[in-house]
DRENDO-1510 file (C-alpha; in Angstrom, 1 decimal, always signed):
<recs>
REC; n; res; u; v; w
REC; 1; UNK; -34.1; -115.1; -116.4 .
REC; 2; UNK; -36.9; -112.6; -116.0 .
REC; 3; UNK; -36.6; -109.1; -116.8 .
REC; 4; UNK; -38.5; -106.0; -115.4 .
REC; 5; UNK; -41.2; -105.9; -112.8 .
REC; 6; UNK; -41.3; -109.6; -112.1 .
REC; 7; UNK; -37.6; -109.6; -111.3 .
REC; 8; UNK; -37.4; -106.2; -109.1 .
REC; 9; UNK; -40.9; -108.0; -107.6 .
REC; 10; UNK; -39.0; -111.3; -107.0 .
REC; 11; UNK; -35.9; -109.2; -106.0 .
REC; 12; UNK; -38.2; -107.1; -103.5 .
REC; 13; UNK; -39.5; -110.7; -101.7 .
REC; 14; UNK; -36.1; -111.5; -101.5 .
REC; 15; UNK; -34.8; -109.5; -99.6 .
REC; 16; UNK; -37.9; -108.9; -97.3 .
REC; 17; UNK; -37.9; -112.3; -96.7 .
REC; 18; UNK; -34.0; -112.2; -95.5 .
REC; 19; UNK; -34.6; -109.4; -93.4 .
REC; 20; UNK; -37.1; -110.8; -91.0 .
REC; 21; UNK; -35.4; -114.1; -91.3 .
REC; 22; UNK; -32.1; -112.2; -90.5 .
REC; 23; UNK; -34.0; -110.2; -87.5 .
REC; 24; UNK; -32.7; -107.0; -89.1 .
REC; 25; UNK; -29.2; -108.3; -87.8 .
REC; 26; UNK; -26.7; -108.0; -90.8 .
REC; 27; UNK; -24.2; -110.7; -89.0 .
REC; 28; UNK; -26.6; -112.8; -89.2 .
REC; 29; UNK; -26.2; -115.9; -92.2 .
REC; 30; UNK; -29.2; -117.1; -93.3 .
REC; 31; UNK; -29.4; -120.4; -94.9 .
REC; 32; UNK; -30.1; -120.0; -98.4 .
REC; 33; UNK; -32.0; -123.4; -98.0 .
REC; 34; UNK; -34.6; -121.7; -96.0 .
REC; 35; UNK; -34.9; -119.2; -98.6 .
REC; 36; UNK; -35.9; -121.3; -100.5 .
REC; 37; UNK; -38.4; -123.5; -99.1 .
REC; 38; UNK; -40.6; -120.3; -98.6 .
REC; 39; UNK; -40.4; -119.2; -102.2 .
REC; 40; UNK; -40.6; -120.5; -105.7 .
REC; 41; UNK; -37.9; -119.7; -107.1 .
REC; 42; UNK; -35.2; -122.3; -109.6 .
REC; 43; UNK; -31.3; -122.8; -109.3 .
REC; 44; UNK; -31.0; -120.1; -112.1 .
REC; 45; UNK; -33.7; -116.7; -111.1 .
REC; 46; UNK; -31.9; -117.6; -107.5 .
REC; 47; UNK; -29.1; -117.5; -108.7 .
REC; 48; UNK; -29.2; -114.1; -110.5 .
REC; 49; UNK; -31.5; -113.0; -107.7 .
REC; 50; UNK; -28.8; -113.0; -105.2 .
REC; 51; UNK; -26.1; -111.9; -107.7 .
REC; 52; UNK; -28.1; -108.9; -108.5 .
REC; 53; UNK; -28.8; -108.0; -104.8 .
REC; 54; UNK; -25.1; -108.5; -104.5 .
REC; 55; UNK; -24.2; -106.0; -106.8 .
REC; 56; UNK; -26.7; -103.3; -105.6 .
REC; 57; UNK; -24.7; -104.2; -101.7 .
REC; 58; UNK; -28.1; -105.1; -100.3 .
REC; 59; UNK; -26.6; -108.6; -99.3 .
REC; 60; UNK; -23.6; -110.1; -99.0 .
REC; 61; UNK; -22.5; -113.7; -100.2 .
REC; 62; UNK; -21.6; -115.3; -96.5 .
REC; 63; UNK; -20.5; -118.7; -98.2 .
REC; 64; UNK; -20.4; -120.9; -101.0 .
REC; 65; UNK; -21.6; -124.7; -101.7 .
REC; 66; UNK; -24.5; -126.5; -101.3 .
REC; 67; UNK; -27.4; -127.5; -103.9 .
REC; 68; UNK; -28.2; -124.3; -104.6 .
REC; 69; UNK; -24.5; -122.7; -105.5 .
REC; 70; UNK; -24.7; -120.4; -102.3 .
REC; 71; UNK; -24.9; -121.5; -98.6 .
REC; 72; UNK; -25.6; -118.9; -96.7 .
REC; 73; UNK; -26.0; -114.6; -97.2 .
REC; 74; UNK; -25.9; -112.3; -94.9 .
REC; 75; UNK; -28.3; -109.1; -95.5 .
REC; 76; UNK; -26.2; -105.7; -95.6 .
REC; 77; UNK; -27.1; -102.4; -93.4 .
REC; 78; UNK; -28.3; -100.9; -96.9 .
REC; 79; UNK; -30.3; -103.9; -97.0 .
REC; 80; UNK; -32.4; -103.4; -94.1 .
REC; 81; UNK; -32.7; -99.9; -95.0 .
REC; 82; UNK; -34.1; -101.0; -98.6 .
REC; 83; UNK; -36.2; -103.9; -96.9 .
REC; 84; UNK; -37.8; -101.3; -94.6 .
REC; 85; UNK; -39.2; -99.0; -97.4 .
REC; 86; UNK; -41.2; -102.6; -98.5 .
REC; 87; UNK; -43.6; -102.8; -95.5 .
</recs>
């Protein structure tokens, strides 16, 4: 697992990435497929990604199964907030 700047920086993509693939819409579930395919991330830093962005309430865990352990997450209000202060 990475520790530090590479994982907040990973962490930050993340979640920018869900938010314009969410259209700021927190209802939305996003695939977590998609996610993915546009970044290079492993089963395990994804993983820990979206459990860490879980804990902070920037996403939320929409369902479970699938090759990569989660299906689909759904970015949280605080999320786009967060995602905002990115651009």
């Amino acid at each position: 697992m990475l520790i530090g700047g590479d994982f907040n920086n990973r962490a930050k993509q993340l979640l920018a990435l869900l938010e314009r693939m969410s259209e700021n819409n927190p209802e939305t579930k996003v695939p977590v497929e998609e996610l993915v395919s546009h970044l290079d991330l492993d089963r395990i830093e994804l993983k820990n990604l979206l459990e860490y962005l879980e804990g902070r309430q920037l996403i939320e865990i929409a369902s479970i199964g699938g090759p990569f352990l989660y299906g689909h997450v759904k970015i949280t209000e605080k999320g786009i907030i967060k995602a905002a202060k990115f651009k």
